[in-house]
GUMIRO-983291 format. One record per residue (C-alpha): residue in three letters; x, y, z. Coordinates in steps of 0.25 Angstrom, whole numbers, padded with zeros to 4 digits, always signed. Example, Ala and Ser with C-alpha at 12.3 -4.5 7.8 and 13.67 -1.06 7.14 Angstrom:
GUMIRO-983291
ALA+0049-0018+0031SER+0055-0004+0029
END
This chain:
GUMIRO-983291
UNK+1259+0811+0308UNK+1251+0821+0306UNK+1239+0814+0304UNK+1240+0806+0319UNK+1242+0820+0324UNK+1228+0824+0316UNK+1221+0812+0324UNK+1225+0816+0337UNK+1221+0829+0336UNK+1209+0824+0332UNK+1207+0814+0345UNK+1211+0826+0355UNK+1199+0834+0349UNK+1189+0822+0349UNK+1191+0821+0362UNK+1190+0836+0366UNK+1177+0835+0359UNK+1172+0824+0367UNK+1178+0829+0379UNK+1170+0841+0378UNK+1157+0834+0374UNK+1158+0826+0388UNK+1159+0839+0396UNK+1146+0846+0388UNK+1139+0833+0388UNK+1141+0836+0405UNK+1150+0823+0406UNK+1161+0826+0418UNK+1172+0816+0415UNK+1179+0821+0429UNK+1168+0810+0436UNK+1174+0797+0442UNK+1167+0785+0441UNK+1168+0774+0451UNK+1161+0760+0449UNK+1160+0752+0462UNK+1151+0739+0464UNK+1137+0741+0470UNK+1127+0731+0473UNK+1114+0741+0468UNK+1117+0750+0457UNK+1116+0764+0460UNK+1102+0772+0458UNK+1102+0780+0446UNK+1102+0795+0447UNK+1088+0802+0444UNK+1083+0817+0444UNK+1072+0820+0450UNK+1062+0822+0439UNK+1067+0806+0436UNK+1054+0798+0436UNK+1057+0785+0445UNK+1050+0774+0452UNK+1053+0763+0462UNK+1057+0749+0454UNK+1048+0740+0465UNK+1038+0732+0458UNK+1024+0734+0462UNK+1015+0722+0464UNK+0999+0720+0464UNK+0994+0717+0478UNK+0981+0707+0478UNK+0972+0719+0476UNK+0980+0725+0466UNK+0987+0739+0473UNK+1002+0737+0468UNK+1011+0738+0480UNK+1028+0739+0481UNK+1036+0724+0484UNK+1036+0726+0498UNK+1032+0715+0506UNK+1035+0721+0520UNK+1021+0725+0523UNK+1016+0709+0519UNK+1028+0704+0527UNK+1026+0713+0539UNK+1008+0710+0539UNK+1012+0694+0539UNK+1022+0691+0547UNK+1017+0693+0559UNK+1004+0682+0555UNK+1015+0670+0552UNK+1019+0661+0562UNK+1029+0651+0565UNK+1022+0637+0570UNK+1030+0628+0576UNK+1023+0613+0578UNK+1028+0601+0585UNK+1023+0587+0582UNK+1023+0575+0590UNK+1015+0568+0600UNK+1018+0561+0613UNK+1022+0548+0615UNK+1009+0539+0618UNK+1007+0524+0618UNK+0997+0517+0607UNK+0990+0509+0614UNK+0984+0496+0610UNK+0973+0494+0618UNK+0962+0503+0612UNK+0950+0506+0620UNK+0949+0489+0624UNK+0953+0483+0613UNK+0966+0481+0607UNK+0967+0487+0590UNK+0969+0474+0581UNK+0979+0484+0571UNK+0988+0488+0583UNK+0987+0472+0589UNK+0993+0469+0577UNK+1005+0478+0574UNK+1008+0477+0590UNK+1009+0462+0586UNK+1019+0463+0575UNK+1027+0477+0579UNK+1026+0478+0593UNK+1022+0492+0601UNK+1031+0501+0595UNK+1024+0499+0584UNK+1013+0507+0590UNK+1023+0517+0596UNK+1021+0534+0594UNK+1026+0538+0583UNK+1030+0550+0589UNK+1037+0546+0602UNK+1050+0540+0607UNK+1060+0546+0592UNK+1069+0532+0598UNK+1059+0522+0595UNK+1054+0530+0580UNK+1045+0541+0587UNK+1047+0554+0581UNK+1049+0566+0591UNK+1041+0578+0589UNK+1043+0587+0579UNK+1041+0601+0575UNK+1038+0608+0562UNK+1038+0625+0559UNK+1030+0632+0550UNK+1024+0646+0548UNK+1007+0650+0550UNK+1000+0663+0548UNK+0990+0669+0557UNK+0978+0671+0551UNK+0967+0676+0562UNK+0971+0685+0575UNK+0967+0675+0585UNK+0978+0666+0578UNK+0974+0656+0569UNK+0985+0652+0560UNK+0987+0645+0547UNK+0998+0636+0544UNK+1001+0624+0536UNK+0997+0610+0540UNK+1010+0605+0540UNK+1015+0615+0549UNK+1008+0609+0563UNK+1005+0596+0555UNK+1005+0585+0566UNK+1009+0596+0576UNK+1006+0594+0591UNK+1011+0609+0597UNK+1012+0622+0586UNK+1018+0634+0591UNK+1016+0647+0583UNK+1025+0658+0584UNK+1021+0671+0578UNK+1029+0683+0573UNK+1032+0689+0586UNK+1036+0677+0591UNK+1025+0674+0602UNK+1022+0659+0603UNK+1009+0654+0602UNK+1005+0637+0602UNK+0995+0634+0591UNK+0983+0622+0588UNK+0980+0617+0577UNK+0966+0622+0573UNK+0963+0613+0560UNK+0972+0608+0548UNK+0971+0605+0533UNK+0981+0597+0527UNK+0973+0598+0512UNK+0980+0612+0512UNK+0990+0610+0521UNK+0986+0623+0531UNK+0983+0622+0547UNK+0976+0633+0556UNK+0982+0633+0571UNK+0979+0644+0581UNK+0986+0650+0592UNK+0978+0658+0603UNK+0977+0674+0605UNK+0974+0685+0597UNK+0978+0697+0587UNK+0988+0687+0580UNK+0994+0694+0568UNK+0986+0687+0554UNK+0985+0686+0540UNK+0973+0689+0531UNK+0971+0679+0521UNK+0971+0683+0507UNK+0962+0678+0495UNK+0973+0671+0490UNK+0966+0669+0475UNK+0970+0684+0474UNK+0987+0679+0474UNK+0991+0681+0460UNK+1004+0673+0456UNK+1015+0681+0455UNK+1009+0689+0467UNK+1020+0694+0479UNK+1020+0685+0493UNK+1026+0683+0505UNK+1028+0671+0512UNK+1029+0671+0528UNK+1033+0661+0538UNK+1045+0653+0544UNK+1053+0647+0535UNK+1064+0639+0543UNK+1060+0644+0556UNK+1063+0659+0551UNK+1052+0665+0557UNK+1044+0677+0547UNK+1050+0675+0533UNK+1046+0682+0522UNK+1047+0679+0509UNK+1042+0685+0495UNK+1038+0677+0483UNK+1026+0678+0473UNK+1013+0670+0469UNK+1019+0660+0459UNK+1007+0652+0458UNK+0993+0648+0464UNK+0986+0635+0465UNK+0998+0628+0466UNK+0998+0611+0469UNK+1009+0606+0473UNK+1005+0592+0480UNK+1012+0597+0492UNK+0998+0590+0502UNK+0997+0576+0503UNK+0981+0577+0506UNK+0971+0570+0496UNK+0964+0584+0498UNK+0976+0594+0496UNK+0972+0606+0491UNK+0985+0613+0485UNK+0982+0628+0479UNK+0994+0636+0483UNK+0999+0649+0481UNK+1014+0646+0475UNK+1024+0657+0478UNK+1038+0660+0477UNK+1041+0665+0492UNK+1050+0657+0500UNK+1045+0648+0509UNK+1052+0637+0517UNK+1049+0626+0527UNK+1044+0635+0539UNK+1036+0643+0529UNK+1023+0634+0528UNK+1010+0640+0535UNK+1017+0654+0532UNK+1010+0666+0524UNK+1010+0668+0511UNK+1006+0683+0509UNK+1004+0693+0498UNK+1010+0707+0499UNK+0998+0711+0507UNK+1001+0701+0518UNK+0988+0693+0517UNK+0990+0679+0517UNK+0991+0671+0506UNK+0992+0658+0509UNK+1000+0648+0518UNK+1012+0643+0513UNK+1014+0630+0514UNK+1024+0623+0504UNK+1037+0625+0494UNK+1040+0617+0482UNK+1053+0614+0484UNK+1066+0604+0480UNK+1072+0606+0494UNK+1062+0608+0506UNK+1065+0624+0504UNK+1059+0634+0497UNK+1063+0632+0482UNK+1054+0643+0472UNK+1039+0639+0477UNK+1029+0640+0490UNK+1014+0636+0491UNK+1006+0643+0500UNK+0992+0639+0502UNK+0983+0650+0498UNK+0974+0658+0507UNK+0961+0655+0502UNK+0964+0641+0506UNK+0969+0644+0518UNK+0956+0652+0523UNK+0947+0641+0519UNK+0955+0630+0527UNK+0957+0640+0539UNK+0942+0642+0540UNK+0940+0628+0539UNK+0949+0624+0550UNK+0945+0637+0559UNK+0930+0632+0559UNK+0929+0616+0556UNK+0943+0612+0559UNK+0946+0605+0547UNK+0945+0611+0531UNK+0933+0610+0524UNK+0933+0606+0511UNK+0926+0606+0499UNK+0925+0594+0488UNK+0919+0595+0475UNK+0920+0579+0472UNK+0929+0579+0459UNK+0943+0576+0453UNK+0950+0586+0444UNK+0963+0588+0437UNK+0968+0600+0433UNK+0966+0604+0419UNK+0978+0608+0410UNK+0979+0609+0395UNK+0981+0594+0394UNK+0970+0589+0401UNK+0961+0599+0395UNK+0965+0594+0381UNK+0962+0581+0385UNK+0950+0583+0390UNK+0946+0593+0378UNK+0943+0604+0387UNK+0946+0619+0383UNK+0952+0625+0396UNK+0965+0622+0405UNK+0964+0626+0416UNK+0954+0622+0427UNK+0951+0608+0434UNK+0947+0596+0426UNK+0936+0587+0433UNK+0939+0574+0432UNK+0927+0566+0437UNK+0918+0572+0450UNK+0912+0563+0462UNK+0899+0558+0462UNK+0891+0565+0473UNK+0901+0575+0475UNK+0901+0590+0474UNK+0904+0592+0458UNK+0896+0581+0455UNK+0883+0588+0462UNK+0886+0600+0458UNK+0887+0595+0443UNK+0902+0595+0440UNK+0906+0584+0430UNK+0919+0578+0426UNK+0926+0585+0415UNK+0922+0598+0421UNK+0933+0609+0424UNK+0934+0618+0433UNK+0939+0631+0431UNK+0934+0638+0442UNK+0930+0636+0458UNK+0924+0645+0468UNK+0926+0658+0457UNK+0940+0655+0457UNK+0948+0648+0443UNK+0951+0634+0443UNK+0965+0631+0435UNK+0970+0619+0441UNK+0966+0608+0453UNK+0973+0618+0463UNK+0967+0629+0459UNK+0954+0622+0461UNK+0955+0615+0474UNK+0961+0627+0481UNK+0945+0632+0477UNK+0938+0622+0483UNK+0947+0620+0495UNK+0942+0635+0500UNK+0928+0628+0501UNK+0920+0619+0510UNK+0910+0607+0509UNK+0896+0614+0507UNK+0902+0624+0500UNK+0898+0628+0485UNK+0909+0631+0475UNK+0906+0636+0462UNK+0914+0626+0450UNK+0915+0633+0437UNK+0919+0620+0426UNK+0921+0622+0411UNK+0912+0610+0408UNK+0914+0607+0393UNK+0919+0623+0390UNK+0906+0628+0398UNK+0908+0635+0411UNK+0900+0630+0421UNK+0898+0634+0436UNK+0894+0624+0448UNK+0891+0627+0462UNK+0898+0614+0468UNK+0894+0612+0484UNK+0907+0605+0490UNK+0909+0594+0499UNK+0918+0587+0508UNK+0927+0575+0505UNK+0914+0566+0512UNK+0905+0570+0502UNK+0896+0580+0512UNK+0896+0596+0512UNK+0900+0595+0526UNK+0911+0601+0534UNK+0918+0592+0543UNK+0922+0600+0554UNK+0932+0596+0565UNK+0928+0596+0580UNK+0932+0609+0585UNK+0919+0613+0593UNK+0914+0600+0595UNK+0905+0600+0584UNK+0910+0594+0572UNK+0901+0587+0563UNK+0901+0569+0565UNK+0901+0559+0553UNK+0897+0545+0554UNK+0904+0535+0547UNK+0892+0524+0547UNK+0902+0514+0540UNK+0911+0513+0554UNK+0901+0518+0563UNK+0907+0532+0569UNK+0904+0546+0568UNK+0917+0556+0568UNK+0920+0567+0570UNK+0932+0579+0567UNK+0941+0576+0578UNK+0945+0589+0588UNK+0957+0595+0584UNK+0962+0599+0598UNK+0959+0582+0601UNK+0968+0578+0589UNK+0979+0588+0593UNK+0979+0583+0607UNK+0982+0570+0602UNK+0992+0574+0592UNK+0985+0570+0580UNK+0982+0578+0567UNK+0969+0572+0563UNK+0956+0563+0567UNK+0943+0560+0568UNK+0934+0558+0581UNK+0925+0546+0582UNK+0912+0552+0588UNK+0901+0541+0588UNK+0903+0526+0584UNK+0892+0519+0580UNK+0887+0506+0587UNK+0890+0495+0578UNK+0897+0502+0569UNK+0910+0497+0563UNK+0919+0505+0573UNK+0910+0500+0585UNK+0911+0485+0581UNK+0924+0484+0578UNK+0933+0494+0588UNK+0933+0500+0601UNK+0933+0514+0596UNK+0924+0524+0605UNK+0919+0537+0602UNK+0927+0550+0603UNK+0941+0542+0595UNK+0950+0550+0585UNK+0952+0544+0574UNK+0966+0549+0567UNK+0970+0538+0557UNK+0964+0526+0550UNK+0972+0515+0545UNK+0987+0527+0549UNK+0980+0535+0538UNK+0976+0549+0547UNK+0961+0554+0546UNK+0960+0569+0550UNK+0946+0571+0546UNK+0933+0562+0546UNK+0933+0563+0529UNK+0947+0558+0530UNK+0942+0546+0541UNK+0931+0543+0532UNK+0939+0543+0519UNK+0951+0534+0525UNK+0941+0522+0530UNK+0933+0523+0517UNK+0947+0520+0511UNK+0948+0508+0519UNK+0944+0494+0520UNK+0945+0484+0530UNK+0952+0486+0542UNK+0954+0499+0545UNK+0960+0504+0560UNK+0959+0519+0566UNK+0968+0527+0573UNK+0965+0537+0584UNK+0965+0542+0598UNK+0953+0544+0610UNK+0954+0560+0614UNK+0963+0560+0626UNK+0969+0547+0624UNK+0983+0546+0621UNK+0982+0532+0614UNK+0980+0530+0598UNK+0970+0519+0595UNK+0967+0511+0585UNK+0952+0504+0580UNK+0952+0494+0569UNK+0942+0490+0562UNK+0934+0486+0546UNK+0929+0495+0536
END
């Protein structure tokens, strides 16, 4: 007993002791505490001689100074550049006739025999007998010049007979195509007045992956969104352009974009214009982790192009190449892995006369690296025929610099130059007798057709002369159903052929499509 009583005498001055430990130690146990839920935790307390600073992660602008994550001021200098584009495609209802210019087509007789006249009816008339009724298509563009020019994608006003634009503040303006390019898939239109809000262009080599963009458009009609993301990569292929002569270098992203988006901006946090986006890599038709945006250096050089000739220059060096990795360098017993592998080079072209040989890779183009095929094309798409490039090749572990003069897919250093001013270059094409031209762009859009070439002089007793009744100033659009938007893709298609071989076309003015046939 009296131990327990020994050890609770000893309990009651322990805990005086720590009682009166609390109070010195400035403790006040008379302080009620109350937990509650809260969806930010509270601030912590701090004097004022507390050295503090704000938590906001600073970033490295393209020139270097270090600015705060606030993309308001990007936001607010862009917006008012990027356009809703509205385009409607269709044409009206017109017979095919059969009779062309005195002379009934052999091609036509034939099918008329066998399908009867409905066989020949448009396409894009009555919906009750098969014809589609127009449609119409949205997409985004930026405003790029004051006087307002606008760059969007092609497929935006693709086949489009009326585009409406409607800007920021909601004035309405009709737009006309002024050239396209589907090898990058960007379009320049125009709509009349002055002191348009615009976009610079940036040097897009500067984007640095992991770099902070915006993207600005439409996405599902939602006029001015604005979303964040940053540079994942650059130099992108995704075989997203069914062309022969594609070029695919894109800036890849991680911002938001939806169908609605393409032609939109894509910004850095300066609000310069990156580059033009223009597609997603996606499992459902909705954005999914990744965009692709064309990259502003491109996109100057195809809107100078269009602006002056009407149609993109572009250069050729005569070669096929693959791109190098650590396998194929091991094959081939080379050093390096990274560059573009020269797998044999054209005979009379470009690389040939400048001395490029097969085996060769090249590591850099116009002073730029050369990592892989995208890299590289995107270099030589920014330049013309007639234009020099410098090559630099590892040629058997030796660097070695070439001065390469490009050329265009005909062979020549010429540029072929729509008919804008009525003052286009002519070709002749000795083989069948004609000499073409670019056709006008206004003429084509008239007719509601993408694409042609205008026959400008036809030789007597040539092959056109002797076996139709085509006269001079006839647009050619297609040969053998396969479109022909240019002279090199005319020349290109009938060199393909052999035999027969009929053309499709229109006179100016001239409702009727007509068709001549004849031998290669």
């Amino acid at each position: 007993m009296k131990r327990v009583s020994q050890l609770m005498i000893a309990a009651i001055l322990g805990s005086i002791i720590t009682l009166g430990a609390y109070k010195m130690m400035g403790f006040d146990n008379t302080a009620t505490t109350t937990v509650t839920q809260s969806p930010n935790p509270p601030s912590p307390k701090v004097s004022d001689s507390t050295p503090v600073a704000l938590t906001k992660m600073p970033i490295q602008t393209p020139t270097g100074s270090a600015v705060p994550v606030d993309f308001t001021a990007a936001a607010a200098k862009s917006m008012p550049a990027v356009v809703h584009i509205k385009s409607s495609a269709g044409r009206a209802t017109t017979q095919r006739r059969s009779q062309q210019r005195g002379q009934q087509d052999p091609y036509e007789q034939f099918f008329r025999e066998f399908f009867g006249d409905d066989f020949f009816s448009d396409p894009y008339g009555d919906p009750r007998r098969g014809g589609r009724a127009p449609s119409q298509s949205t997409g985004s563009g930026v405003i790029i010049s004051d006087d307002g020019y606008i760059v969007t994608n092609n497929h935006v006003i693709d086949e489009a007979q009326q585009i409406e634009v409607t800007l920021f503040d909601k004035r309405s303006f009709p737009a006309q195509i002024i050239g396209t390019d589907p090898t990058t898939d960007l379009a320049l239109i125009k709509i009349e007045g002055n002191q348009f809000p615009k976009l610079e262009l940036t040097n897009s080599d500067n984007a640095r992956v992991g770099e902070w963009v915006l993207a600005v458009g439409n996405p599902f009609n939602l006029a001015s969104t604005v979303t964040a993301g940053i540079v994942s990569a650059k130099g992108r292929n995704i075989n997203i352009l069914k062309n022969k002569y594609a070029i695919e270098s894109f800036i890849q992203t991680d911002a938001a974009v939806n169908p609605g988006n393409s032609g939109g901006a894509l910004v850095n946090t300066t609000g310069e214009l990156l580059g033009i986006n223009t597609a997603i890599a996606t499992p459902t038709g909705t954005y999914a982790g990744y965009s692709f945006a064309v990259p502003a250096n491109i996109v100057s050089k195809v809107v100078e192009d269009l602006k002056e000739y009407g149609s993109v220059q572009r250069g050729f060096l005569g070669i096929s190449i693959q791109s190098l990795d650590g396998n194929v360098a091991k094959d081939q017993g080379i050093d390096i892995s990274q560059g573009v592998l020269i797998d044999s080079v054209f005979v009379s072209g470009a690389a040939y006369e400048a001395g490029l040989q097969s085996g060769d890779v090249i590591i850099a183009a116009g002073g730029n690296p050369v990592v892989d095929n995208p890299s590289f094309m995107g270099q030589v798409a920014r330049h013309r025929p007639g234009e020099s490039m410098e090559v630099t090749v590892n040629r058997n572990g030796v660097e070695r610099d070439f001065q390469v003069k490009l050329r265009n897919k005909l062979g020549t250093s010429n540029v072929i130059a729509n008919n804008k001013n009525g003052n286009s270059p002519s070709y002749e094409l000795p083989k069948l007798g004609i000499v073409l031209e670019e056709a006008d762009m206004r003429v084509l859009r008239n007719q509601g057709v993408r694409g042609g070439v205008l026959v400008k002089d036809i030789k007597k007793g040539g092959i056109i002369d002797e076996s139709t009744a085509m006269e001079e100033g006839f647009v050619i659009t297609k040969v053998k159903d396969e479109s022909v938007n240019s002279i090199e893709e005319f020349e290109e298609v009938v060199m393909q052929l052999q035999g027969g071989i009929m053309v499709e076309g229109f006179y100016p003015g001239d409702p009727n499509t007509y068709y001549y046939a004849f031998g290669a």
